[in-house]
KOLKEFI-83944 format. One record per residue: x, y, z of N, C-alpha, C, CB in turn. Coordinates in steps of 0.02 Angstrom, whole numbers, padded with zeros to 5 digits, always signed. Glycine has a CB too. Layout:
<nodes>
XYZXYZXYZXYZ/...
</nodes>
This chain:
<nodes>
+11004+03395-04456+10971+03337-04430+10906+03360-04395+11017+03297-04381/+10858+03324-04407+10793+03347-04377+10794+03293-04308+10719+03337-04436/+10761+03322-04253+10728+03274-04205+10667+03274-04187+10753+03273-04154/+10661+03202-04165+10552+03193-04178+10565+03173-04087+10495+03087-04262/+10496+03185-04047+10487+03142-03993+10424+03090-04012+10472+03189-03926/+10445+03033-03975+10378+03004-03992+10366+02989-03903+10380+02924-04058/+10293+02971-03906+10255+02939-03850+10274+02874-03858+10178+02947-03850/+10278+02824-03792+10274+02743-03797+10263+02720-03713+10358+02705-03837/+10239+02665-03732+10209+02656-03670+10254+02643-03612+10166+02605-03675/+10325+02639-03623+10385+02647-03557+10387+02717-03562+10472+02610-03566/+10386+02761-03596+10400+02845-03600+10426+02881-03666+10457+02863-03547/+10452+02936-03659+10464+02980-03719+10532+02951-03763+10477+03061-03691/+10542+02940-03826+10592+02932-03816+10611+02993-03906+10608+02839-03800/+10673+02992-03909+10705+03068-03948+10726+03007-04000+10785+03135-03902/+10714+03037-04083+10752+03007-04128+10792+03073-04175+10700+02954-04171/+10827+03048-04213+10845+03113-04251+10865+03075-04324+10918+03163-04210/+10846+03101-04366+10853+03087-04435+10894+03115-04456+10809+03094-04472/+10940+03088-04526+10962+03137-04559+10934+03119-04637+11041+03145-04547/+10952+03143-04679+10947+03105-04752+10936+03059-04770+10980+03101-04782/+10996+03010-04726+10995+02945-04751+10957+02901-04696+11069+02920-04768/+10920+02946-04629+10890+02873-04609+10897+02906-04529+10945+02784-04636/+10874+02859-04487+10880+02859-04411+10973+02874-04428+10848+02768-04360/+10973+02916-04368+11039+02934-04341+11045+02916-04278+11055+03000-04344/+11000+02935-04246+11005+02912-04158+10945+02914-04134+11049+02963-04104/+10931+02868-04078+10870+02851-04031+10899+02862-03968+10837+02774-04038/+10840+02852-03919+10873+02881-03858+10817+02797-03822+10850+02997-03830/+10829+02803-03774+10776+02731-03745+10733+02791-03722+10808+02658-03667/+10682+02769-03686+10601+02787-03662+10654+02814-03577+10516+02687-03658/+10629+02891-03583+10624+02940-03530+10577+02973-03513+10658+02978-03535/+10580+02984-03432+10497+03003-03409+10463+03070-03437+10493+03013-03324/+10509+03113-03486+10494+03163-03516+10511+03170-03566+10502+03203-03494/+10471+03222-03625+10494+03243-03671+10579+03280-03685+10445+03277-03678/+10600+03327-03638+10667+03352-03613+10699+03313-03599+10673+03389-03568/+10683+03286-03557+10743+03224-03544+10782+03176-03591+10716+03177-03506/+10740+03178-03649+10731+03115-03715+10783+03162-03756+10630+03099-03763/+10776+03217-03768+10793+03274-03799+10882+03299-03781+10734+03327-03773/+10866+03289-03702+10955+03279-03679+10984+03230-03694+10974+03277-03611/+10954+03193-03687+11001+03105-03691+10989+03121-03761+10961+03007-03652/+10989+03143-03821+10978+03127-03885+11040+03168-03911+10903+03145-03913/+11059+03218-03850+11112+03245-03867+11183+03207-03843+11105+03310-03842/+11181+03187-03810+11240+03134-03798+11268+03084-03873+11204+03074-03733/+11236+03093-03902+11230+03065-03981+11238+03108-04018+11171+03035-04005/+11197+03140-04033+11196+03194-04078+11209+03262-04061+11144+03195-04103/+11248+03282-04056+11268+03365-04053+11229+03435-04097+11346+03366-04083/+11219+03423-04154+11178+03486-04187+11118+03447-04217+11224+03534-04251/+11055+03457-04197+10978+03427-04211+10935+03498-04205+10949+03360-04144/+10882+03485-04252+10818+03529-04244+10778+03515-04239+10798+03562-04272/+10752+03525-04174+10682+03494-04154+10633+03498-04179+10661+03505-04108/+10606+03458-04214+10533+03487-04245+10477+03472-04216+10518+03467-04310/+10436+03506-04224+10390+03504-04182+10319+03477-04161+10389+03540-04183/+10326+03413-04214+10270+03356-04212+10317+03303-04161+10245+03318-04303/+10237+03270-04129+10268+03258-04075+10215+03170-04105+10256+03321-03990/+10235+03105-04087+10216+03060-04112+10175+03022-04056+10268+03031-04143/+10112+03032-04055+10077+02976-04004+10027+02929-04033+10038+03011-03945/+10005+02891-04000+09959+02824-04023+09895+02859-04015+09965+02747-03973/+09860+02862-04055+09851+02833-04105+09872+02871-04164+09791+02815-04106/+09912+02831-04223+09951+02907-04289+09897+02913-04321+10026+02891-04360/+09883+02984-04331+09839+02998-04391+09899+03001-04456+09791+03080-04379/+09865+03019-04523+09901+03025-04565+09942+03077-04579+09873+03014-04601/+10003+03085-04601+10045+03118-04590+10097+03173-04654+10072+03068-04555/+10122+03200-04649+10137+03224-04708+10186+03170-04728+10161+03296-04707/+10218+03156-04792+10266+03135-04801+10321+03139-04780+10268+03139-04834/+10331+03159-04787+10417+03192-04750+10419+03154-04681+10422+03299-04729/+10376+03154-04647+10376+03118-04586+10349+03023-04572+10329+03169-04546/+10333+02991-04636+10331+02920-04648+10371+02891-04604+10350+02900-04713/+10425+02902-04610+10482+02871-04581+10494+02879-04493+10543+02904-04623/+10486+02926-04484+10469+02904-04412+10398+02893-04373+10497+02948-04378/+10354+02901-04413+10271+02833-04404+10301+02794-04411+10200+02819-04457/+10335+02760-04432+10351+02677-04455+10392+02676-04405+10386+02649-04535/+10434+02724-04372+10471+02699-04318+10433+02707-04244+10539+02736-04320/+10396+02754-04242+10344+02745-04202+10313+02698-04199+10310+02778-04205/+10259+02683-04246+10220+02605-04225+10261+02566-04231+10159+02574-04266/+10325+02537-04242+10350+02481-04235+10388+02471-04149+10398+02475-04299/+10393+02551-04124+10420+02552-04059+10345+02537-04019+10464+02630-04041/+10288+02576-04038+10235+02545-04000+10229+02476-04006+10175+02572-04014/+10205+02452-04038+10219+02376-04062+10238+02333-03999+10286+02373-04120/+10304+02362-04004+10373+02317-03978+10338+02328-03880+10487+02375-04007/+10313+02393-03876+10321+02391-03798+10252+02350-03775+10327+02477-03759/+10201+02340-03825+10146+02326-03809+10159+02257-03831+10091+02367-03835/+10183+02230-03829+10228+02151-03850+10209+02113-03905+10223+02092-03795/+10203+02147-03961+10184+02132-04021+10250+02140-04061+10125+02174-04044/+10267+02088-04084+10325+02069-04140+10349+02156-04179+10280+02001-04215/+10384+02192-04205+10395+02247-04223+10448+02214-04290+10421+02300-04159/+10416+02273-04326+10474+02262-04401+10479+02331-04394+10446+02228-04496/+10565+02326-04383+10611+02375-04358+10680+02375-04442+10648+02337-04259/+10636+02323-04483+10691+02303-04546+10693+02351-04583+10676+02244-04594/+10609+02380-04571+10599+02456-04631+10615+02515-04598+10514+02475-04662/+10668+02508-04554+10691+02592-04521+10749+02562-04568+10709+02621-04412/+10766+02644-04621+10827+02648-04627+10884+02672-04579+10827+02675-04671/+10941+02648-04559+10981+02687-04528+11053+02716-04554+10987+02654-04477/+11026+02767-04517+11116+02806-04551+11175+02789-04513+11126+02900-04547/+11210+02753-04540+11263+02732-04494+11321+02759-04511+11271+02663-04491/+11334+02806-04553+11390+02861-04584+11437+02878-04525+11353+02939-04614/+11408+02902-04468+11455+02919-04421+11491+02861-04366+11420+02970-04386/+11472+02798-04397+11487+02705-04352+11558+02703-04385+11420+02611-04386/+11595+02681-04359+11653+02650-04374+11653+02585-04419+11681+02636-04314/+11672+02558-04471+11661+02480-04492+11651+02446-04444+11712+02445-04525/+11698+02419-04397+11669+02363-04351+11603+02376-04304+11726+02345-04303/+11588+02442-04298+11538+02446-04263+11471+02439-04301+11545+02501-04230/+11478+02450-04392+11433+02458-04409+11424+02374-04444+11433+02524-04445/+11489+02323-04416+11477+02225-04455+11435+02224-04359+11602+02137-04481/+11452+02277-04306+11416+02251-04238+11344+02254-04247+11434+02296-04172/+11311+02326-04271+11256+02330-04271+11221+02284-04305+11245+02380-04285/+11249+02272-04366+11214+02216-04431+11203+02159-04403+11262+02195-04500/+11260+02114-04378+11234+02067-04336+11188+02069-04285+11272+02046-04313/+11198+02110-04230+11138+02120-04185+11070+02142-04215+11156+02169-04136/+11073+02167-04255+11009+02178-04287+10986+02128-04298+11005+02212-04340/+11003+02058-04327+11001+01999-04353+10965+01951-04290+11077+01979-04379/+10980+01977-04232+10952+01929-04157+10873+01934-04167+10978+01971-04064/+10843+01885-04189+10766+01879-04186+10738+01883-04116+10742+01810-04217/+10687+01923-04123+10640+01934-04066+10638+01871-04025+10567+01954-04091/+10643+01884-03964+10633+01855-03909+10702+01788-03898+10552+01829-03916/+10741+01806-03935+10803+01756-03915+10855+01807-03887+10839+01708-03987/+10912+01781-03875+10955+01811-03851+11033+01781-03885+10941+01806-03778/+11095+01820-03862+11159+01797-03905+11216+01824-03839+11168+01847-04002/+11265+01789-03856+11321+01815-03821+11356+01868-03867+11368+01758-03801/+11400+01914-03805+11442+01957-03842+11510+01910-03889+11474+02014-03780/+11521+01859-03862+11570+01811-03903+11519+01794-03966+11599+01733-03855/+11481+01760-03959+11447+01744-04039+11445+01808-04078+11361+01713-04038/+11433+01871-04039+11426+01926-04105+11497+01916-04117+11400+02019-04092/+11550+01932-04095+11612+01933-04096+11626+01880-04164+11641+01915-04021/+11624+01814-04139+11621+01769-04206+11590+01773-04253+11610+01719-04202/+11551+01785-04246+11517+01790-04334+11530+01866-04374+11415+01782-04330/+11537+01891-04333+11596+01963-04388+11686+01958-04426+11615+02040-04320/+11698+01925-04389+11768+01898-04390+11807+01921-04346+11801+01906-04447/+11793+01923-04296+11825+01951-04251+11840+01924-04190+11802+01996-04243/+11867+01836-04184+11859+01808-04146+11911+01824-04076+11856+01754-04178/+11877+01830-03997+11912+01851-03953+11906+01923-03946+11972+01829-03963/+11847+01943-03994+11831+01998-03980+11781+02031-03959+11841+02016-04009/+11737+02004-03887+11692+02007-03857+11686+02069-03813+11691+01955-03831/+11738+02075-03786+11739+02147-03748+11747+02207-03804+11809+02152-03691/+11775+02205-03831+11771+02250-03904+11683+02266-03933+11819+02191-03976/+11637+02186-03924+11583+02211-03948+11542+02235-03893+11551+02166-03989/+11578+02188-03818+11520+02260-03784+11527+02330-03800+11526+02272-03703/+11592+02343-03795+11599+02425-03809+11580+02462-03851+11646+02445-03815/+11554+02425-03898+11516+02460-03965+11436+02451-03954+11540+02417-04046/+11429+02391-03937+11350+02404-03885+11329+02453-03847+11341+02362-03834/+11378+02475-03795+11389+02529-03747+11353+02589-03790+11475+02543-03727/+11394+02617-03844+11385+02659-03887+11333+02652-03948+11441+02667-03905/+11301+02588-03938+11227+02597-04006+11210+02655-04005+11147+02557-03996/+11185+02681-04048+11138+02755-04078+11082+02726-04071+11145+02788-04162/+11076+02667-04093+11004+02635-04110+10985+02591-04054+11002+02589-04181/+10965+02604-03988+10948+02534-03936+10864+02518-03971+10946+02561-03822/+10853+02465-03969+10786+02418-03960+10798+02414-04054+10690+02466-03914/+10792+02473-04099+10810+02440-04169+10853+02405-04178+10824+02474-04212/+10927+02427-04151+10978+02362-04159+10984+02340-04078+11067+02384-04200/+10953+02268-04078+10925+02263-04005+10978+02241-03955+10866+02211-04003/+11035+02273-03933+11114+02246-03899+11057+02229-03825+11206+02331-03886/+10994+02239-03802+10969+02222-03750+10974+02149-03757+10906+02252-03738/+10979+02112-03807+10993+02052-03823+11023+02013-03841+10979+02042-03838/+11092+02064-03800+11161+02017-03790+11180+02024-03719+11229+02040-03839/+11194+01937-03694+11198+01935-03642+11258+01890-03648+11141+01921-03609/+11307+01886-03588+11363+01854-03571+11380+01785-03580+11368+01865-03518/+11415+01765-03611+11419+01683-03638+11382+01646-03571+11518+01647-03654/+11388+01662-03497+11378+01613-03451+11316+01626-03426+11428+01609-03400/+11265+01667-03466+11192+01678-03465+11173+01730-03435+11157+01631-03439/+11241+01781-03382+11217+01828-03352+11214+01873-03386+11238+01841-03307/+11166+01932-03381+11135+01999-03423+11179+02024-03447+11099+02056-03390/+11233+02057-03420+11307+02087-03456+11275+02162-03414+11320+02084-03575/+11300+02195-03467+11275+02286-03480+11226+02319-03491+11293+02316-03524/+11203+02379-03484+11156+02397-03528+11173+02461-03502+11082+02368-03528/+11177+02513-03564+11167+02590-03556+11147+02619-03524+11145+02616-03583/+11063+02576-03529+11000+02625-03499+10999+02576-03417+10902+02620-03562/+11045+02532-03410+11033+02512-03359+11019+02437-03333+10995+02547-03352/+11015+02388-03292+10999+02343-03310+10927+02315-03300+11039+02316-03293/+10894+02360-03235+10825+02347-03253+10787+02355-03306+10797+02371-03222/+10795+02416-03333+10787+02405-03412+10794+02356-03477+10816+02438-03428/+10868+02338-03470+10860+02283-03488+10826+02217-03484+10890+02280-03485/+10809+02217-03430+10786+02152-03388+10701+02156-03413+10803+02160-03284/+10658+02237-03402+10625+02245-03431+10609+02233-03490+10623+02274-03422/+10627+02243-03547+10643+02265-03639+10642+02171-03618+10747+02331-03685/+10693+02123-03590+10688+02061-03619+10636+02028-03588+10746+02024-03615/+10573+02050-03532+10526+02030-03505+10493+02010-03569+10496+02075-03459/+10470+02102-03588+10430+02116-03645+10446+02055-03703+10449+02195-03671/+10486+02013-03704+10512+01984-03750+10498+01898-03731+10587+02012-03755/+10480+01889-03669+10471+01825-03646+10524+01809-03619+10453+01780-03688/+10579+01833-03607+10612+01817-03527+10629+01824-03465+10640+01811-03521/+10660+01797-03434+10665+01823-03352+10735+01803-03328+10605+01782-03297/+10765+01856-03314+10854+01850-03317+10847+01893-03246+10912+01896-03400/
</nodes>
């Protein structure tokens, strides 16, 4: 598995590819290292390579397309411009099925709305199984591509978040709300 850092305007954040696609993201940390640890909490064996992704991209070799496209779509997103996050492939090989009908749906939450952990729950088939999908939220590989910052508690309060809840609260600013 290779890992890229990119620049963004909240901070560094660590992705790691494999073959088939994004494997893991890390959210925006105040350093390159830091992005790099938290990337290991995910991923256990990665090789860092050693292009490092900032604004503005020049052109790039091939091999590395795929995370430009995940770069400007993460710049994009922090500079509050709509992001198509549809053309990251992701590798979800190491997701469990239900985690990988969790991600699909959450992926599905259009920019700037929000969902309960019960509606993801229902529309997978998995009704009554809301605490089940926080816990697979908990564990995204992918935060802001599959956007669980944009599941919040049937009774409107924020719920969870990994990275925290100011963060969250942040990520859904960027998005046009205020929770």
């Amino acid at each position: 598995m290779r890992a890229h850092v990119i620049n963004t305007p909240l901070g560094w954040i660590a992705a790691a590819y494999s073959g088939k696609g994004l494997a893991a993201l890390t959210l925006p940390m105040p350093t390159k290292d830091k992005a790099l640890i938290d990337l290991q909490k995910t991923v256990k064996d990665f090789l860092v390579v050693g292009y490092e992704f900032s604004r503005p991209l020049y052109r790039v070799q091939r091999e590395y397309q795929p995370v430009c496209m995940l770069a400007e779509s993460l710049y994009d997103y922090f500079i509050g411009n709509t992001p198509d996050f549809a053309c990251i492939a992701l590798d979800t090989s190491q997701c469990t099925s239900f985690a990988k009908k969790v991600y699909s749906k959450v992926a599905q939450v259009p920019y700037g709305q929000t969902r309960s952990y019960g509606w993801v729950a229902h529309e997978i088939g998995a009704n009554n199984g809301a605490r089940a999908v926080g816990g697979t939220l908990r564990n995204n590989p992918f935060p802001i591509v599959v956007p669980c910052h944009r599941i919040i508690s049937a009774s409107g309060k924020i719920g969870g978040f990994t990275g925290g809840l100011d963060l969250k609260r942040r990520l859904l600013a960027i998005e046009g709300f205020s929770i």
